[in-house]
C-alpha positions in Angstrom: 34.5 13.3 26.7 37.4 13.6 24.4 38.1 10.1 24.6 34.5 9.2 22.9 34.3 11.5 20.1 31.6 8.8 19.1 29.7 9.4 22.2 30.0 12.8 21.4 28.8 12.5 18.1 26.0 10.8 19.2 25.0 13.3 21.6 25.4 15.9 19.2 23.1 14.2 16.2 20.6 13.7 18.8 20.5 17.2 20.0 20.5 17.9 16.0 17.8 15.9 15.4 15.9 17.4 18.9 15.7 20.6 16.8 14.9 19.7 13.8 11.5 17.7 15.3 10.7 20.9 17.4 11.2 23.2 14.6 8.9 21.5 12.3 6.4 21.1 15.0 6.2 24.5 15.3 6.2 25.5 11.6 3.6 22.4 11.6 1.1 24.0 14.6 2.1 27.9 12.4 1.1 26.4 9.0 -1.8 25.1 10.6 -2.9 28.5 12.1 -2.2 30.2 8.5 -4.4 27.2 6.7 -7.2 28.0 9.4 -7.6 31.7 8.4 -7.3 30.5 4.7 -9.9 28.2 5.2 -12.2 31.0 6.8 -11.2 33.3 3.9 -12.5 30.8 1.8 -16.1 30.0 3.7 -16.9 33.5 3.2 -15.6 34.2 0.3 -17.7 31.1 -0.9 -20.6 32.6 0.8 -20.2 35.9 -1.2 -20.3 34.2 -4.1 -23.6 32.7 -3.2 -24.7 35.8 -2.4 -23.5 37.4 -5.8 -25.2 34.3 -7.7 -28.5 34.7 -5.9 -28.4 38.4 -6.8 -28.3 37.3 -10.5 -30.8 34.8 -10.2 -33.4 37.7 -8.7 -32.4 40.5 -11.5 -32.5 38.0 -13.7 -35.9 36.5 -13.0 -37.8 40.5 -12.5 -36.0 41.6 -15.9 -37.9 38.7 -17.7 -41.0 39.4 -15.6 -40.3 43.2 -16.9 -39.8 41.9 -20.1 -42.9 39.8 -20.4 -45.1 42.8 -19.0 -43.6 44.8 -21.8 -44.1 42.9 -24.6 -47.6 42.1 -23.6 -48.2 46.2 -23.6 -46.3 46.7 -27.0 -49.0 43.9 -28.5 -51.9 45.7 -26.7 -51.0 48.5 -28.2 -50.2 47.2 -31.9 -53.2 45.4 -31.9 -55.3 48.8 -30.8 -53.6 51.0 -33.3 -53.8 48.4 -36.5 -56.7 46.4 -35.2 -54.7 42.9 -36.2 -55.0 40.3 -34.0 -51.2 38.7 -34.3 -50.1 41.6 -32.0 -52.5 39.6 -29.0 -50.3 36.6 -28.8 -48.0 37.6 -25.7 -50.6 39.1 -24.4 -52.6 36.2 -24.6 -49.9 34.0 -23.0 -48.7 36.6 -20.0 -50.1 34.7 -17.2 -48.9 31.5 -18.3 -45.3 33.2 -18.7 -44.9 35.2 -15.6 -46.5 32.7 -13.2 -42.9 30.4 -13.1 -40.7 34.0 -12.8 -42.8 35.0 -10.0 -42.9 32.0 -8.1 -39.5 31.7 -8.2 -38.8 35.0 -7.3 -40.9 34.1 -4.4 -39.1 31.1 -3.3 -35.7 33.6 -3.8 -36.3 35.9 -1.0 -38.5 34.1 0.4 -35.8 35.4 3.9 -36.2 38.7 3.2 -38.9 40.0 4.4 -39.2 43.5 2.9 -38.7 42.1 -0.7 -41.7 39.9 0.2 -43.4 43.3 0.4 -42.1 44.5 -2.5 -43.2 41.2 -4.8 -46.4 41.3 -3.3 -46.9 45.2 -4.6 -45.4 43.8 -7.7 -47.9 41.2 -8.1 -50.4 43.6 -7.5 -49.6 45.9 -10.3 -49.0 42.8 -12.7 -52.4 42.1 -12.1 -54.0 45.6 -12.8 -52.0 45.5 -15.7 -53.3 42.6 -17.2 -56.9 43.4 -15.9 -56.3 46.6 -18.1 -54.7 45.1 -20.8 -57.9 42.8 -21.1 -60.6 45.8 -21.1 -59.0 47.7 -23.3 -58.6 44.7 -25.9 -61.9 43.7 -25.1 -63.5 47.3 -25.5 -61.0 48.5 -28.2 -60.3 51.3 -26.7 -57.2 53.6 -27.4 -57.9 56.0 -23.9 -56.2 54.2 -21.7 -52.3 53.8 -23.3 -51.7 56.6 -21.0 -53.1 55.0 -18.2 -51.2 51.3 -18.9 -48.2 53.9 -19.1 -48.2 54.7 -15.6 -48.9 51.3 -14.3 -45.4 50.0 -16.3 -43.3 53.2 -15.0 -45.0 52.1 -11.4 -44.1 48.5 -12.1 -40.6 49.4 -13.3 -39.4 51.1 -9.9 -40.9 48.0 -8.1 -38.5 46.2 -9.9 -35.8 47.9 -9.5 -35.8 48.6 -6.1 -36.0 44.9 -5.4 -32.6 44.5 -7.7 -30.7 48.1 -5.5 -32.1 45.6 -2.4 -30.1 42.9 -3.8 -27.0 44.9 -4.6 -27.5 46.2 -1.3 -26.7 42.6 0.4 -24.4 41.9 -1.7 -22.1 44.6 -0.9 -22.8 43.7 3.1 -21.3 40.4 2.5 -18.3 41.7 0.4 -15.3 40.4 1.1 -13.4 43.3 1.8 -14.9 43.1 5.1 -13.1 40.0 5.8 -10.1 41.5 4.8 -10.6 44.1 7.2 -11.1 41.7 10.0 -7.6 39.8 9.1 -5.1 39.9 12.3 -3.0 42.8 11.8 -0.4 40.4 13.3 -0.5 37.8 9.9 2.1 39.7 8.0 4.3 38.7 11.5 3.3 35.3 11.9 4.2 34.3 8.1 7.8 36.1 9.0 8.2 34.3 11.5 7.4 31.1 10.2 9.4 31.8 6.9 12.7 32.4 9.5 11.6 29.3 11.2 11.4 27.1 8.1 14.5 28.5 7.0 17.2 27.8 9.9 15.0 24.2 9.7 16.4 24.2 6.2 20.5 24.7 6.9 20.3 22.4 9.9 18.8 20.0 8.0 21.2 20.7 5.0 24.1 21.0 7.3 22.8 17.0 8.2 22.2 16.1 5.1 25.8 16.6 4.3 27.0 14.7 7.2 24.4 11.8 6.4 26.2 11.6 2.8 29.5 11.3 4.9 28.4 8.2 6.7 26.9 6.9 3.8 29.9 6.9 1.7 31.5 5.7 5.1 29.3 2.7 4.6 28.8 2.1 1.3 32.6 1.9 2.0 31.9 -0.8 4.5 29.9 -2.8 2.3 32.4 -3.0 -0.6 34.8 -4.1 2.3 32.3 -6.8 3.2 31.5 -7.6 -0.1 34.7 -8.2 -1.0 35.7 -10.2 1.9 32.0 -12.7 1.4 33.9 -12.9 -2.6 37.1 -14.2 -1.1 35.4 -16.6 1.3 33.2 -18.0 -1.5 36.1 -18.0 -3.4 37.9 -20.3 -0.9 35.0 -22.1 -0.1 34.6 -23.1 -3.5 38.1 -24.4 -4.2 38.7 -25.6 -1.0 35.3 -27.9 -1.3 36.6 -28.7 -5.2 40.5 -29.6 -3.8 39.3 -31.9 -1.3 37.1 -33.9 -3.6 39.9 -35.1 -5.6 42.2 -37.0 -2.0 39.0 -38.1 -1.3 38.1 -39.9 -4.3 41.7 -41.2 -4.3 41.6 -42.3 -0.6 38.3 -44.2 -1.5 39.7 -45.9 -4.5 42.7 -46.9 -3.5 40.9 -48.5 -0.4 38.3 -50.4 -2.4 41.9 -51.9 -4.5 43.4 -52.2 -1.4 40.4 -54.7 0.1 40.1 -56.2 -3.5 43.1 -57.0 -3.5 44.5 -57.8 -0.1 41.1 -59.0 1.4 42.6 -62.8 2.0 45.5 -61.5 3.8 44.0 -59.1 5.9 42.3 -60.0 9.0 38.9 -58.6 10.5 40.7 -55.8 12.0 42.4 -54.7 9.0 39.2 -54.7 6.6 37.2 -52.8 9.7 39.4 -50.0 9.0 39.5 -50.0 5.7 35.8 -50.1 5.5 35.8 -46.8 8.0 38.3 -45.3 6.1 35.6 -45.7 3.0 32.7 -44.6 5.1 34.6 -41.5 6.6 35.5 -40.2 3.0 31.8 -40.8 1.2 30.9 -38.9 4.2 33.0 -36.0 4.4 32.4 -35.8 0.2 28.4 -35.9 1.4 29.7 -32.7 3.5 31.4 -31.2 1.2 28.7 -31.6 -1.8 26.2 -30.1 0.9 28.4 -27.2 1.6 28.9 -26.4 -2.0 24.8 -26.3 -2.7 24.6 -24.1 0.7 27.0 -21.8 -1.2 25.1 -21.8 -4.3 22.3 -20.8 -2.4 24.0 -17.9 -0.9 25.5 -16.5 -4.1 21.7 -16.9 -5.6 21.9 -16.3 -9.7 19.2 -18.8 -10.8 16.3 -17.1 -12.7 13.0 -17.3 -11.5 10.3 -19.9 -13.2 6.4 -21.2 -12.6 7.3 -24.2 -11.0 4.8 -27.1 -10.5 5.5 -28.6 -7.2 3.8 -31.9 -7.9 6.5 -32.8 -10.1 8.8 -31.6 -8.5 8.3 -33.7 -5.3 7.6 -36.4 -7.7 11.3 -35.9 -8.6 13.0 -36.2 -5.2 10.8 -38.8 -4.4 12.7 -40.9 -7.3 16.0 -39.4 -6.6 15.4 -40.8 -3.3 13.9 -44.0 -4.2 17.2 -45.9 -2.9 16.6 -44.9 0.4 12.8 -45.2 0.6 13.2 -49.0 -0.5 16.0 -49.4 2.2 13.7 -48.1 5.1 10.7 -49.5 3.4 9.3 -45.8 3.5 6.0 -44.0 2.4 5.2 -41.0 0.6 1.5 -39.6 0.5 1.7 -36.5 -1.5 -1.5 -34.0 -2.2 -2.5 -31.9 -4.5 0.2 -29.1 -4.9 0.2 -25.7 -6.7 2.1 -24.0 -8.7 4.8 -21.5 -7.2 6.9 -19.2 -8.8 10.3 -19.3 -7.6 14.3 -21.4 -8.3 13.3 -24.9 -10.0 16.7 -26.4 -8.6 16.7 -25.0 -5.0 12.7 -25.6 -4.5 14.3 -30.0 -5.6 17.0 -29.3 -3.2 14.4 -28.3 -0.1 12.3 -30.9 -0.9 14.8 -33.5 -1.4 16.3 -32.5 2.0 12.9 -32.6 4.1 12.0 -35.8 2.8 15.9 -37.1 3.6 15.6 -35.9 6.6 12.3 -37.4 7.6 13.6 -40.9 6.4 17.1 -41.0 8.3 15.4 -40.0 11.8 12.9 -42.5 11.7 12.4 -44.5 14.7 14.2 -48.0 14.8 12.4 -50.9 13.5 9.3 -48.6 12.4 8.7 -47.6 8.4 8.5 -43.7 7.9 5.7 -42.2 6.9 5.9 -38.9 5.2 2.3 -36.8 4.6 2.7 -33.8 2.2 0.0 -31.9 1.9 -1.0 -27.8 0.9 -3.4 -25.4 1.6 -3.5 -21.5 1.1 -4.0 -19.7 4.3 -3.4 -16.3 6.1 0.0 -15.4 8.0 -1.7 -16.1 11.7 0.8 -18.3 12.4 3.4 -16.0 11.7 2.7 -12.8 13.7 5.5 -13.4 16.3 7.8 -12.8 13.1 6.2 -10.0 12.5 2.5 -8.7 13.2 2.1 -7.0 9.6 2.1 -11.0 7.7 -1.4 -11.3 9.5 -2.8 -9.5 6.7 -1.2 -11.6 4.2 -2.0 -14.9 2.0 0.8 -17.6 2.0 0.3 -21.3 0.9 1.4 -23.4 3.1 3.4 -26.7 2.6 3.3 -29.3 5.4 5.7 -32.3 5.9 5.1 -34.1 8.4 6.4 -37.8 9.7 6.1 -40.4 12.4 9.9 -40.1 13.1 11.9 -39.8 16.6 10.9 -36.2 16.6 12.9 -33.4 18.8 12.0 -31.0 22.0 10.4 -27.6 20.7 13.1 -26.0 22.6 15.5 -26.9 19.4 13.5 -25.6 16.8 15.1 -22.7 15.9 18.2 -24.5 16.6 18.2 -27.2 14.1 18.3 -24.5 11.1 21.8 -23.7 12.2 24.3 -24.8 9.8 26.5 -28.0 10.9 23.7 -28.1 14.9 23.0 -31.5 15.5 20.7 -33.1 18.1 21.8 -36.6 18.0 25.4 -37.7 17.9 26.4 -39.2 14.5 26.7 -42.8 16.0 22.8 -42.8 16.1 21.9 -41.1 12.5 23.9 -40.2 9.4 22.5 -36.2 9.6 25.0 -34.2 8.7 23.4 -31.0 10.2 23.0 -28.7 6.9 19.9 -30.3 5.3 17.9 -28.3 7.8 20.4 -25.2 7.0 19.5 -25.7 2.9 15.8 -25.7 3.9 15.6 -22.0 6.2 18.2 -20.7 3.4 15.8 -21.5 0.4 12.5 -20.2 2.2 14.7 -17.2 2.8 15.5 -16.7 -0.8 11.7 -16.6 -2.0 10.5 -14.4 0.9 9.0 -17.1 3.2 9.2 -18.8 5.9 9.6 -22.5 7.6 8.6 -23.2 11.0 9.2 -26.2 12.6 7.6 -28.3 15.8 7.9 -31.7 17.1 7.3 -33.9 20.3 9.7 -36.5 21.2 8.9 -40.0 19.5 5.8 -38.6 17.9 7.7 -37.5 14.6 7.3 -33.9 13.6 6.1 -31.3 11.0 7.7 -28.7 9.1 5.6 -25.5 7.6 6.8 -23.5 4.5 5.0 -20.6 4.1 5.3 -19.3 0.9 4.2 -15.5 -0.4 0.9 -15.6 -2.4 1.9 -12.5 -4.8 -0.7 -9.8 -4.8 -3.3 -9.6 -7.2 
């Protein structure tokens, strides 16, 4: 084991991390247990407070049937000892006032059979009250205050032995009886759940730490790396800028050289000048193709609303030379606006329409379709199952070229893969490359498919941005 102190390591971290899952499981399934009795300490302490409420509905309902009752006496008995008629008016109104209390007193214990009782009795002496407060108005009659007296004092304990009823419940539903019935055991389960959570903590402190080791390790790493993709850029850059210069002096002083010499050379002689020409426009294609492949790598173009109509419009007529030499066509649709790089949305284009025009079949005209529509990410759930859920418009180019077997078409977005040898077509394998690089940069994707002499089609997908 010594000699993998990575394997170690490994094993270690794992074993680490075998804790760490186990101890929060079991503080998980603890906390759980702990929020269970909380929530049960909660039901019933809800339910006392129902209880309590209800209490204070019923005392409050009989002290404003008490209330009524007495102000109905008091006006009986002003109006019997002055004989003026403004002292009648609660009494006049008593039923209409107590009727609501008393029927909602009702529908208040309307459970409880023994204050059912009670009302009842209380209803009963409401009534003899108001009976007596009527004959005694009626007959004026001063001889029975003593009489109304006793019926009130009667009426009175009624009352309040419904209201001691009520307390009664209340304090069988009091919450100290939950308390009570807590597991004695709680005060040890919380301990042990507080030591749990607590070793949790240091091991996961004592990983934290060596996380932040790796990460510095690796931040490390990508300085290294960045540094390195800076040099090669670097190189890239002159090495592409140095070899333009020999090979615009290798294709001048050819062109002087058959100018000049083109009566005293043979055929021979002006064949290999005229492959010297070819080979050096062609490596400066190459080398003008690498340098926007490394453009597109290093990024730093801001992001516009770009309309793609004109666009495609453009590297149409940038490549108008080409589509008069192959006697090509372009049918182009309606296409939206995207927000993305204005110079490396030309260069795709540019390159798909290239590309469909140079592997045409012989002797045939190309015909490039170009068309849009917005669309979910269906298509694109072997990528990744999440982009079904997603909007992308598509862009379709499609042409009646020489095609390729789908076997290559992942393939052919490889920088510098070719299909065909370079005797047949003028490719130079990295217009393909440019395409899958600038879907990349604006978070979308290109799928290609193709049959053999029946031309193909390339999708872009691009990311409808959500709302």
């Amino acid at each position: 084991m010594e000699k993998y102190p990575r394997f170690v390591e490994l094993i270690t971290m794992k074993k680490r991390l075998f804790f760490i899952i186990t101890a929060f499981v079991l503080s998980l399934i603890i906390t759980l247990f702990l929020s269970y009795l909380l929530y049960e300490s909660y039901i019933r302490s809800t339910a006392q407070n129902r209880r309590i409420e209800h209490a204070y509905k019923v005392v409050l309902q009989t002290s404003a049937l008490e209330k009524f009752i007495k102000e109905a006496e008091t006006g009986q008995r002003g109006y019997l000892l002055t004989n003026d008629s403004s002292f009648l008016k609660p009494y006049l109104d008593i039923r209409s006032d107590i009727k609501p209390g008393y029927d909602s007193l009702r529908r208040l214990t309307s459970d409880n059979g023994h204050q059912q009782q009670l009302l009842n009795k209380a209803g009963l002496l409401m009534n003899k009250l108001i009976d007596h407060f009527q004959h005694s108005v009626y007959l004026k009659s001063r001889g029975s205050l003593l009489e109304t007296r006793g019926y009130m004092d009667e009426l009175r304990k009624v009352f309040k032995e419904i209201e001691q009823d009520e307390m009664d419940l209340v304090k069988s539903y009091s919450v100290n009886t939950y308390e009570a019935s807590m597991p004695r055991y709680f005060s040890a389960i919380f301990l042990f759940a507080a030591v749990i959570i607590f070793i949790s903590f240091l091991v996961i402190l004592k990983e934290y730490r060596q996380r932040m080791q790796y990460q510095k390790q690796l931040e490390q790493k990508v300085l290294e790396v960045n540094a390195y993709n800076v040099e090669l850029e670097q190189i890239a850059f002159a090495t592409s800028h140095d070899l333009q210069e020999p090979l615009r002096r290798i294709r001048t002083f050819s062109d002087r050289l058959l100018w000049k010499y083109r009566d005293q050379l043979n055929d021979d002689g002006q064949m290999i000048l005229s492959r010297i020409d070819y080979s050096a426009r062609r490596m400066q294609g190459l080398l003008e193709d690498l340098m926007n492949f490394v453009n597109l790598v290093r990024g730093g173009e801001q992001l516009s609303v770009v309309d793609a109509n004109k666009l495609m419009t453009s590297a149409v007529e940038y490549l108008k030379q080409e589509i008069e030499i192959k006697r090509a066509t372009i049918h182009i649709g309606q296409l939206p606006e995207i927000t993305g790089f204005e110079k490396q949305l030309f260069l795709m284009f540019k390159s798909l329409i290239d590309n469909a025009i140079k592997f045409s079949k012989p002797g045939i005209p190309p015909v490039v379709t170009i068309q849009c529509v917005q669309t979910t990410g269906d298509e694109l759930v072997h990528i990744d199952k999440k982009l079904s859920k997603k909007q992308f418009i598509r862009i379709s180019v499609q042409d009646n070229g020489i095609g390729f077997s789908n076997e290559f078409s992942q393939k052919i977005f490889l920088i510098f893969q070719r299909l065909h040898a370079g005797a047949e077509y003028e490719g130079k394998g990295i217009g393909l490359a440019i395409v899958e690089r600038v879907m990349t940069n604006h978070n979308g994707y290109v799928l290609a498919s193709a049959q053999i002499d029946k031309g193909a089609l390339f999708n872009l997908y691009f990311p409808v941005p959500e709302a």
